[in-house]
C-alpha positions in Angstrom: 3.9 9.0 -0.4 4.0 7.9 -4.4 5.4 4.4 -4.1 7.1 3.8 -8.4 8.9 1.1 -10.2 11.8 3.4 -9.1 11.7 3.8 -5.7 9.9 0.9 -4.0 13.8 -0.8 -3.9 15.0 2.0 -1.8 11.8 2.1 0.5 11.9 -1.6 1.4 16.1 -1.7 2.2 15.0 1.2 5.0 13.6 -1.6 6.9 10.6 0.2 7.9 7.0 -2.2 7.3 5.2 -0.9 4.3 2.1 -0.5 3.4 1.4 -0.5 -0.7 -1.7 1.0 -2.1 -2.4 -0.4 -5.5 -4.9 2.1 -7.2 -5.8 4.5 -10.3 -7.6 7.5 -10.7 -10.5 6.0 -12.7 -11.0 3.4 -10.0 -14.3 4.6 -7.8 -13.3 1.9 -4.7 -9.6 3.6 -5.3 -10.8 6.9 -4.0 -13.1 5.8 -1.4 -9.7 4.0 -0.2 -7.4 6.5 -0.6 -8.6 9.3 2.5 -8.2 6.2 5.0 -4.8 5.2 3.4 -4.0 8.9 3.6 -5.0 9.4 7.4 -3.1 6.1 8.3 0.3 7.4 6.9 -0.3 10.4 9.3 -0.9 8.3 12.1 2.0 5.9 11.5 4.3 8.4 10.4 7.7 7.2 11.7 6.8 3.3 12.0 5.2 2.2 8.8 5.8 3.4 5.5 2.6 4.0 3.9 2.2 5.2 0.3 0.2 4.6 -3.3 1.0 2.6 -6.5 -0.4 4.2 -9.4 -0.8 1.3 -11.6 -1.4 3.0 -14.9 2.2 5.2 -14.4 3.7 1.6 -13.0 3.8 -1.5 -14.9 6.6 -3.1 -12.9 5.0 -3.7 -9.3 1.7 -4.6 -10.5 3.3 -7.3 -12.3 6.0 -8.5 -9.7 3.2 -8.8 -7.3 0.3 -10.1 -9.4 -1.7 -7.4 -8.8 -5.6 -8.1 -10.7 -8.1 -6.2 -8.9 -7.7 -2.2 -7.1 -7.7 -1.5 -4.8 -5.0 -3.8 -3.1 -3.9 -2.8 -0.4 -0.1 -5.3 0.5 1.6 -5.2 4.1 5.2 -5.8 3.3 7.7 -7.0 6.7 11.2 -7.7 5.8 10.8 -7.3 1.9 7.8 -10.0 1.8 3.9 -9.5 1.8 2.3 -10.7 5.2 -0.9 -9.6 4.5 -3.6 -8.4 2.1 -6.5 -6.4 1.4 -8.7 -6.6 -2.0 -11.4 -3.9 -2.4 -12.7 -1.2 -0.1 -12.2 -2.0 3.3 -13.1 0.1 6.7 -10.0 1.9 8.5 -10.1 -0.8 11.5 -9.8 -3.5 8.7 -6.2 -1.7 8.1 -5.6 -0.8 11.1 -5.5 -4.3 12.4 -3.1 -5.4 9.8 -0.6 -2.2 10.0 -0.4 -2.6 13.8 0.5 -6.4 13.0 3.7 -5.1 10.9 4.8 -3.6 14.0 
């Protein structure tokens, strides 16, 4: 899911946890991230919202949530981060925190 300036409003008033992937193409740690952030969407399809941030098309949410280094990964729960990750990370690293959100 492609998380913008636009539409990360909308996704957080469905109520659902969220899990924001702060990235960019040019960003090798990005794409080693992305796969695991990709297969954990699949599996929590339903329960989490799970998408990306590119933060070269988005100048907005990088800002509003002082984001400095990519990857960073946020957990949002009722509109406010719970959690954080800051570089690659293994899949049981997120795993832990998405089944926290829940």
């Amino acid at each position: 899911m492609e998380i913008t300036d636009s539409n990360f409003e909308a996704l957080v008033a469905e109520g659902k946890p969220l899990v924001v992937d702060f990235w960019a193409t040019w960003c090798g740690p990005c794409r080693m991230v992305g796969p695991t952030i990709e297969a954990l969407a699949e599996q929590y399809a339903g329960k989490v919202n799970v998408g990306k941030v590119n933060v070269d098309e988005n100048e907005e949410l990088p800002a509003k949530f002082g984001i400095r280094n990519i990857p960073t990964v946020l957990f949002i729960k009722d509109g406010q981060v719970v959690d954080k990750v800051v570089g690659a990370a293994a899949r049981p690293v997120f795993e832990e925190k998405i089944k926290a959100l829940l």
